[in-house]
N, CA, C and O of each residue as an XYZ file, in Angstrom:
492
protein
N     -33.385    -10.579     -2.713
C     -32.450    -11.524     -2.110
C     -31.920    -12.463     -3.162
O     -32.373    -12.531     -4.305
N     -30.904    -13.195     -2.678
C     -29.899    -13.804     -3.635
C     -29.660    -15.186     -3.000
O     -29.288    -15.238     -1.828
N     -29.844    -16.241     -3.672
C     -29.293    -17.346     -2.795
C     -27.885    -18.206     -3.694
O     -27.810    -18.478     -4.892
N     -26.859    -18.476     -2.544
C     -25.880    -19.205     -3.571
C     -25.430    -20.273     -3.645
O     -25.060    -20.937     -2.677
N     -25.397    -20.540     -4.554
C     -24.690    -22.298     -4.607
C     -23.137    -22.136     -5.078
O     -22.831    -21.410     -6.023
N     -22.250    -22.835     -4.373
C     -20.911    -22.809     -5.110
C     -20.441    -24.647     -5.166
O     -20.820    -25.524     -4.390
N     -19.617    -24.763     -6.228
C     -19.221    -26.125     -7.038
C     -18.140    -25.946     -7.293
O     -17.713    -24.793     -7.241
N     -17.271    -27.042     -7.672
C     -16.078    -27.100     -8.459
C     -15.276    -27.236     -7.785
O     -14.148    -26.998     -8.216
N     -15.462    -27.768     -6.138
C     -14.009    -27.653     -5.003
C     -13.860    -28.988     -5.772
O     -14.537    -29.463     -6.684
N     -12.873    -29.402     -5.187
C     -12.227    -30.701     -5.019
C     -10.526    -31.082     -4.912
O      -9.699    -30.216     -4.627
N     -10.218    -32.279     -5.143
C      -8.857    -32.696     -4.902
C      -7.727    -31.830     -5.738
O      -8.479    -31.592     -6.683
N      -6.787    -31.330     -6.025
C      -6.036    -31.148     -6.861
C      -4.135    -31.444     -6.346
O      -3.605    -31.179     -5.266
N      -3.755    -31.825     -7.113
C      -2.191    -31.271     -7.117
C      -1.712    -30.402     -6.677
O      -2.520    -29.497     -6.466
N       0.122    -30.002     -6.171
C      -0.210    -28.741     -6.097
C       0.291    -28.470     -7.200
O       0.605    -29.416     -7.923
N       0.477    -27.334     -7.579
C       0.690    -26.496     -8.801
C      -0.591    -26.609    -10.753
O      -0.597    -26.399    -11.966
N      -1.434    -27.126     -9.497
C      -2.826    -27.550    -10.618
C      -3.698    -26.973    -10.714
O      -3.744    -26.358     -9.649
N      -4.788    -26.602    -11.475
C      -5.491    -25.929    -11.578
C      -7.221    -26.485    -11.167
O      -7.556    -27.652    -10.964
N      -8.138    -25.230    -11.128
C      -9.476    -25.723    -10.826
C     -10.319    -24.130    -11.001
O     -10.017    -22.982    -10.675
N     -11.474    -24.736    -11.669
C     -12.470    -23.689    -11.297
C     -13.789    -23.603    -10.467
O     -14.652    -24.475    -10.572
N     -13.888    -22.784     -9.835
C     -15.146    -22.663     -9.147
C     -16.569    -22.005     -9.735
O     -16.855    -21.042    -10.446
N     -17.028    -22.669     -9.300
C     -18.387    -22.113     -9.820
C     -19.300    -21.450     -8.605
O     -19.159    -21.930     -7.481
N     -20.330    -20.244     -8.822
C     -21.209    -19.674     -7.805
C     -22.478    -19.500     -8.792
O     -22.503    -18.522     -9.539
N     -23.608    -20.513     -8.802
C     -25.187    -19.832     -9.118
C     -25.728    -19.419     -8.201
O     -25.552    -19.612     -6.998
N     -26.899    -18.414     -9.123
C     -28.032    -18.138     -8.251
C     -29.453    -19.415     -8.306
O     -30.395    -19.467     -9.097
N     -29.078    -20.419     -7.020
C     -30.662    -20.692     -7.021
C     -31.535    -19.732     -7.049
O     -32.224    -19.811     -8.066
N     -31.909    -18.537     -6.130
C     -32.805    -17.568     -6.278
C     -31.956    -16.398     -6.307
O     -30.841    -16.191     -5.829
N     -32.846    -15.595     -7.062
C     -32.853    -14.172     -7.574
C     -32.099    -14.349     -8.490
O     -32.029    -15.338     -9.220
N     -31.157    -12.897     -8.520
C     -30.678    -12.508     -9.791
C     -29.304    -12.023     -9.618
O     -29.171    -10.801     -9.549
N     -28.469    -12.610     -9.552
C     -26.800    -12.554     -9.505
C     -26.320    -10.998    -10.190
O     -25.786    -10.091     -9.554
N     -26.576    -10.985    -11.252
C     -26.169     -9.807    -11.704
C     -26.792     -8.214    -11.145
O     -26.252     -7.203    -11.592
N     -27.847     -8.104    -10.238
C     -28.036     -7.118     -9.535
C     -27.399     -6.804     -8.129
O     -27.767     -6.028     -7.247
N     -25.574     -8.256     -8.264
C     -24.878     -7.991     -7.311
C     -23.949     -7.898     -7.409
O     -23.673     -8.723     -8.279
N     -22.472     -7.096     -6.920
C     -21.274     -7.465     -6.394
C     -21.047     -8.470     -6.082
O     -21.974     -9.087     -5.557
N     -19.736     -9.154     -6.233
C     -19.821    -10.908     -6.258
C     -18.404    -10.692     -5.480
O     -17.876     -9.613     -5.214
N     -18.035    -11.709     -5.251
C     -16.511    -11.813     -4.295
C     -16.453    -13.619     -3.862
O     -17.351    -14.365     -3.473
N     -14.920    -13.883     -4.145
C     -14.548    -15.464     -3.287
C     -13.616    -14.806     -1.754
O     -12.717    -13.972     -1.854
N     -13.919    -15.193     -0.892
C     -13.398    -15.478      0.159
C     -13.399    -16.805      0.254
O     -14.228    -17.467     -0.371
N     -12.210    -17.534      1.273
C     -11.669    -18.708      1.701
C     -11.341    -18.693      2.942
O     -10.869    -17.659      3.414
N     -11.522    -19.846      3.739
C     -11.383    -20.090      5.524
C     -10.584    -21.263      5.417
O     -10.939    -22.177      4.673
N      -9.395    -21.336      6.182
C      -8.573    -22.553      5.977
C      -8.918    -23.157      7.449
O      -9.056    -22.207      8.220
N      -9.142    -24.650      8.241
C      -8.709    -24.867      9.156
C      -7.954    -23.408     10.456
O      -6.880    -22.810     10.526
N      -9.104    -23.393     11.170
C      -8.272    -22.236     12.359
C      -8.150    -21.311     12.122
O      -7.924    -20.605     13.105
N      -8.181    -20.699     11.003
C      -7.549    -19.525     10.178
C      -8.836    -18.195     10.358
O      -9.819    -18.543     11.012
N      -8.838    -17.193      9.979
C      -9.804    -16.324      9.939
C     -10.323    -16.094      7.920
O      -9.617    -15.883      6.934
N     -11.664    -16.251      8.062
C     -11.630    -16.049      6.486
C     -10.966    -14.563      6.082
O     -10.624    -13.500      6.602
N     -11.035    -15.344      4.595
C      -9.833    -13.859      3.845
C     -10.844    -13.910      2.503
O     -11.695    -14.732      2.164
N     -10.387    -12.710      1.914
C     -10.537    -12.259      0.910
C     -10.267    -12.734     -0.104
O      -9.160    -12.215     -0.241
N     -10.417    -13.429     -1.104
C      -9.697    -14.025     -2.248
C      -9.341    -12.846     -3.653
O      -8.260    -12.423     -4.063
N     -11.013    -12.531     -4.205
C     -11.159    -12.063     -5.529
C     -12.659    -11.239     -5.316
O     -13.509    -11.713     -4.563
N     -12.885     -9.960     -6.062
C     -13.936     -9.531     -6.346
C     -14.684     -9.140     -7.533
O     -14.226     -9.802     -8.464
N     -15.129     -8.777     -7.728
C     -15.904     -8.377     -9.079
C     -17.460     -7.446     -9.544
O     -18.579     -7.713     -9.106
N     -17.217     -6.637    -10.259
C     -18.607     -5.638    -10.046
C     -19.552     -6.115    -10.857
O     -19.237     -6.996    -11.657
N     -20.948     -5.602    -10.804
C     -21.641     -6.113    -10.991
C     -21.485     -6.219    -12.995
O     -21.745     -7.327    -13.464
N     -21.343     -5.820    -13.352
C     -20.860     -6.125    -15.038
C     -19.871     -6.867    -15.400
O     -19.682     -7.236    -16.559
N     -19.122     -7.159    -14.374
C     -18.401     -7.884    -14.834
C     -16.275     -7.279    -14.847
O     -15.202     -7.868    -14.980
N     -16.675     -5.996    -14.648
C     -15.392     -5.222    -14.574
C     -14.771     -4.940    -13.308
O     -15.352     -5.388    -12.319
N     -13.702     -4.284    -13.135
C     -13.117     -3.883    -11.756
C     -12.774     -4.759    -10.996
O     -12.944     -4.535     -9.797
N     -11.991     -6.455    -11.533
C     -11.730     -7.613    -10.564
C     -10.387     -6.972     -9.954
O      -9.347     -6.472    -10.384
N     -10.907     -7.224     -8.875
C      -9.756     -7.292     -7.867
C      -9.254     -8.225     -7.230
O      -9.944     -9.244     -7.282
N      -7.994     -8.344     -6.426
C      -7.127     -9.450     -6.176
C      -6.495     -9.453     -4.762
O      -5.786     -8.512     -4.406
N      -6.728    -10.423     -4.023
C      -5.756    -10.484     -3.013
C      -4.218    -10.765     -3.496
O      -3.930    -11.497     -4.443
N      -3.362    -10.117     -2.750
C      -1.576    -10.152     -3.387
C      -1.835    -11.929     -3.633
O      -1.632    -12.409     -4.748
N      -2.062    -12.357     -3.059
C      -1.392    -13.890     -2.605
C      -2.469    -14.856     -3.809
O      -2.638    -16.072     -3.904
N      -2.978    -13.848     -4.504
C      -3.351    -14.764     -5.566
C      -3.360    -14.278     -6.732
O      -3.840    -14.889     -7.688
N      -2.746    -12.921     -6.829
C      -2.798    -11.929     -8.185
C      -1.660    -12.671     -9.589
O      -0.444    -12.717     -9.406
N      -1.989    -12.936    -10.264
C      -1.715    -13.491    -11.545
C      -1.266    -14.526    -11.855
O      -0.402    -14.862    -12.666
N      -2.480    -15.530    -10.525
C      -2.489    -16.862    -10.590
C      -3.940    -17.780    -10.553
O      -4.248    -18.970    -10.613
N      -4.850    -16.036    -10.371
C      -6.340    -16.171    -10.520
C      -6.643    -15.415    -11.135
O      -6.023    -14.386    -11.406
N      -8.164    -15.908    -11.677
C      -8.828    -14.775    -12.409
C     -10.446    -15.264    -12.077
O     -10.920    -16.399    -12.110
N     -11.096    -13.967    -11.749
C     -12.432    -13.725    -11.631
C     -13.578    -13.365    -12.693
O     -13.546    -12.351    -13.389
N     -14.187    -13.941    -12.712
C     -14.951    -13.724    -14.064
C     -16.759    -14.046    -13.836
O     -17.154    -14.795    -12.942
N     -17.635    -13.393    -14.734
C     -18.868    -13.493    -14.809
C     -19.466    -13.503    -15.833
O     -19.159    -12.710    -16.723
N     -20.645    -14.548    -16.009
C     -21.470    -14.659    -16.995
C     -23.191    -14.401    -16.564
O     -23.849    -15.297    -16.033
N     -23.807    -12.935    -16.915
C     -24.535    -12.662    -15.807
C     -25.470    -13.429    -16.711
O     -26.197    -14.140    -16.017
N     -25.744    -13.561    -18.108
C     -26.576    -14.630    -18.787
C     -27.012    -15.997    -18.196
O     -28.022    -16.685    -18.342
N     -25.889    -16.130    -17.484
C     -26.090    -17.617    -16.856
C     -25.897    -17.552    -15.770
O     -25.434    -18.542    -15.204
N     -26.276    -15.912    -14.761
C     -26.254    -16.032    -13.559
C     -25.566    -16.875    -12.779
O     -25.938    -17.832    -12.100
N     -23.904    -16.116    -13.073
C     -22.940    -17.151    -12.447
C     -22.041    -16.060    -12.046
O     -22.352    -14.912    -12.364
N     -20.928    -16.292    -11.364
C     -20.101    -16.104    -10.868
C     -18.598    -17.294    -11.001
O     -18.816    -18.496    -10.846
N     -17.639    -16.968    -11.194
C     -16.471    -18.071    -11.487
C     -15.647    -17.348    -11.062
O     -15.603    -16.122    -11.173
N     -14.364    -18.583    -10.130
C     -13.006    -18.216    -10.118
C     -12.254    -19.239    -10.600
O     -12.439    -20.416    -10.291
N     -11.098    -18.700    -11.623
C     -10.670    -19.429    -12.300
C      -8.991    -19.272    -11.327
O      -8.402    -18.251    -10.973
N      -8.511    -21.206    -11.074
C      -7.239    -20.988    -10.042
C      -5.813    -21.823    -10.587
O      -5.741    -23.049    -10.673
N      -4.936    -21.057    -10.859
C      -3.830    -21.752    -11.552
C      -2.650    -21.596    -10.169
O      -2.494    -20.761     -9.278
N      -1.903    -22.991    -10.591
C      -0.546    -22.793     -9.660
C      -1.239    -22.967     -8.207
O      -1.204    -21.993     -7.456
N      -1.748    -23.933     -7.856
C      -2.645    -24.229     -7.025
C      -1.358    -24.722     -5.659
O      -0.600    -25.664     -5.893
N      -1.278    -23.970     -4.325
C      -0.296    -24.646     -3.703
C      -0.954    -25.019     -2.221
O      -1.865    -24.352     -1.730
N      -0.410    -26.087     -1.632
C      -1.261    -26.856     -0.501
C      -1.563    -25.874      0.255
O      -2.490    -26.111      1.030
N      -1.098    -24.832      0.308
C      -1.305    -23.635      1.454
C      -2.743    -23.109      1.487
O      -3.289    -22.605      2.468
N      -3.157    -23.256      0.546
C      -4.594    -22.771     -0.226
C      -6.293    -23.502     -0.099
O      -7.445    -23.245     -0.449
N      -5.318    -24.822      0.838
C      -6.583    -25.932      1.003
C      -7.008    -25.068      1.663
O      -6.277    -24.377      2.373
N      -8.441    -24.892      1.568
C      -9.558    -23.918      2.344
C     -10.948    -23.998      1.921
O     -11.210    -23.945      0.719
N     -11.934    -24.130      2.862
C     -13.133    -23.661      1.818
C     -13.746    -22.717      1.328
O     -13.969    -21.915      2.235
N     -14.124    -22.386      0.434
C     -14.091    -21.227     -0.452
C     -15.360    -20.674     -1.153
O     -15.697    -20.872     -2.320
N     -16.051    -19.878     -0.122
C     -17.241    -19.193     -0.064
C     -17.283    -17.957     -1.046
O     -16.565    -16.965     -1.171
N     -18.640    -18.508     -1.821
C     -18.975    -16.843     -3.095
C     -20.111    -16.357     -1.935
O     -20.783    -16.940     -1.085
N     -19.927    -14.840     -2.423
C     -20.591    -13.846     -1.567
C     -21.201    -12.771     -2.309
O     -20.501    -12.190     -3.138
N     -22.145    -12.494     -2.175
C     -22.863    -11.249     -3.022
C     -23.142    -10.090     -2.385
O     -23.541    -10.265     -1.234
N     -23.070     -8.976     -2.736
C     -23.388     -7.017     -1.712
C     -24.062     -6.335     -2.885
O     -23.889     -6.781     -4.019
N     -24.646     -5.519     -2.715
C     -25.520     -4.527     -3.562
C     -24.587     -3.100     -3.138
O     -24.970     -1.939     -3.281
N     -23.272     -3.553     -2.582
C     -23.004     -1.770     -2.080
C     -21.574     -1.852     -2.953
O     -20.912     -0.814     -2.951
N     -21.211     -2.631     -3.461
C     -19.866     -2.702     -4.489
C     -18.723     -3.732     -3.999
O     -18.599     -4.212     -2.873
N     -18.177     -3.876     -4.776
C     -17.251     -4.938     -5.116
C     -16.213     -4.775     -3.622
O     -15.044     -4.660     -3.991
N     -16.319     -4.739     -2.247
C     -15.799     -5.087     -1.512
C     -14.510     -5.937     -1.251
O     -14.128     -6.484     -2.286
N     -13.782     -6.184     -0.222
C     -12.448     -6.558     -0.050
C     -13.091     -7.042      1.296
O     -12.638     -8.181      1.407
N     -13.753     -6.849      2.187
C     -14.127     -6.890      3.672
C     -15.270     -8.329      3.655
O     -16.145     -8.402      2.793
N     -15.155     -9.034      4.358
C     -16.442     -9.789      4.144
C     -18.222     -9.162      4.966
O     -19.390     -9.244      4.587
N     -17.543     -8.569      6.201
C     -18.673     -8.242      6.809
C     -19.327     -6.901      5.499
O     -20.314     -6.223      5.783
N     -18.968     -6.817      4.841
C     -19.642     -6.020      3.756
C     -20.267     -6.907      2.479
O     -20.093     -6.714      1.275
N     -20.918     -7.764      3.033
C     -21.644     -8.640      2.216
C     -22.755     -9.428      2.816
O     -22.764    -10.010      3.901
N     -23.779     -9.332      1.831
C     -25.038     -9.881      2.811
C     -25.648    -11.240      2.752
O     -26.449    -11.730      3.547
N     -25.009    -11.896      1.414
C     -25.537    -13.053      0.990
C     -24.387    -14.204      0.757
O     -23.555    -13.723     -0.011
N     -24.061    -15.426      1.099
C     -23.008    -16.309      1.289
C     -23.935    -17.730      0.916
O     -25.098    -18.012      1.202
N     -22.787    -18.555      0.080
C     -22.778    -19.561     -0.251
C     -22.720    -20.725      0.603
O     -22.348    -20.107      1.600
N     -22.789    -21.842      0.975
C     -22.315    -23.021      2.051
C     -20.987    -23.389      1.884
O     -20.436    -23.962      2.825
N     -20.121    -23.078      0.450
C     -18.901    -23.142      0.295
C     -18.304    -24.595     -0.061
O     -18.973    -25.625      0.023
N     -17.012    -24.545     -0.452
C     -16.935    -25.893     -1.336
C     -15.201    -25.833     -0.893
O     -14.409    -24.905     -0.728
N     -15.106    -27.271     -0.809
C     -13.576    -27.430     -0.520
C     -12.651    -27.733     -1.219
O     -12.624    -28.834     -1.769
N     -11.436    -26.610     -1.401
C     -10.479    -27.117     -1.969
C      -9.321    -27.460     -1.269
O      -8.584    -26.884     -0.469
N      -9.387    -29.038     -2.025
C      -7.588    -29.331     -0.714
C      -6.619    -29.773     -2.083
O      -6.853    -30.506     -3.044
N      -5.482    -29.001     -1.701
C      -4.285    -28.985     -2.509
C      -3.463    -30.004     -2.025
O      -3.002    -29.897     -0.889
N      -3.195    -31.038     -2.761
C      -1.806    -32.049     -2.121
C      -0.498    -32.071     -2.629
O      -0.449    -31.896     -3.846
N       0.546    -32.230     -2.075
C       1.974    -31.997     -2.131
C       2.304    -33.065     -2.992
O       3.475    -33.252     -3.324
């Protein structure tokens, strides 16, 4: 098992940047598939970004493709999303998630979730 902590929400601009952070309090991050999903107010969570367990194969939701980037440092048992061009639409909180079955797009294909951290974008 995997437990997660995620950091780094907070206030921003819009068109500003921020990174998130996901540790493992327990276990071992890198014996997982990692992924950000985000839940806005009312909304149904979505998919953000994924990533395999080495570190390769990030994938992208359209609505954030080459304005994010996903990245891992399994040395430091982390997980990061890095977020540029930040627009109010995006205020949401923004849950890291870990699977042992691969780098997923689905959330119900993940077994381990963070408490999540808020980002609110202002105009």
């Amino acid at each position: 098992q995997v437990q997660l902590v995620e950091s780094g929400g907070g206030l921003v601009q819009a068109g500003g940047s921020l990174r998130l952070s996901c540790t493992a309090s327990r276990g071992t991050l890198s014996d997982y598939a990692a992924a950000w999903f985000r839940q806005a107010p009312g909304k149904a969570r979505e998919f953000v970004a994924s990533i395999s367990r080495s570190g390769g194969s990030p994938d992208y939701a359209d609505s954030v493709k080459g304005r994010s980037t996903i990245f891992r440092d399994n040395a430091a048992n982390a997980v990061f999303l890095q977020m540029h061009s930040l627009k109010p639409e995006e205020k949401a909180v923004y849950y890291c998630a870990a699977t042992q079955a691969g780098e997923l797009t689905f959330s119900a294909g993940y077994d381990y979730w963070g408490q999540g951290t808020q980002v609110t974008v202002s105009t």
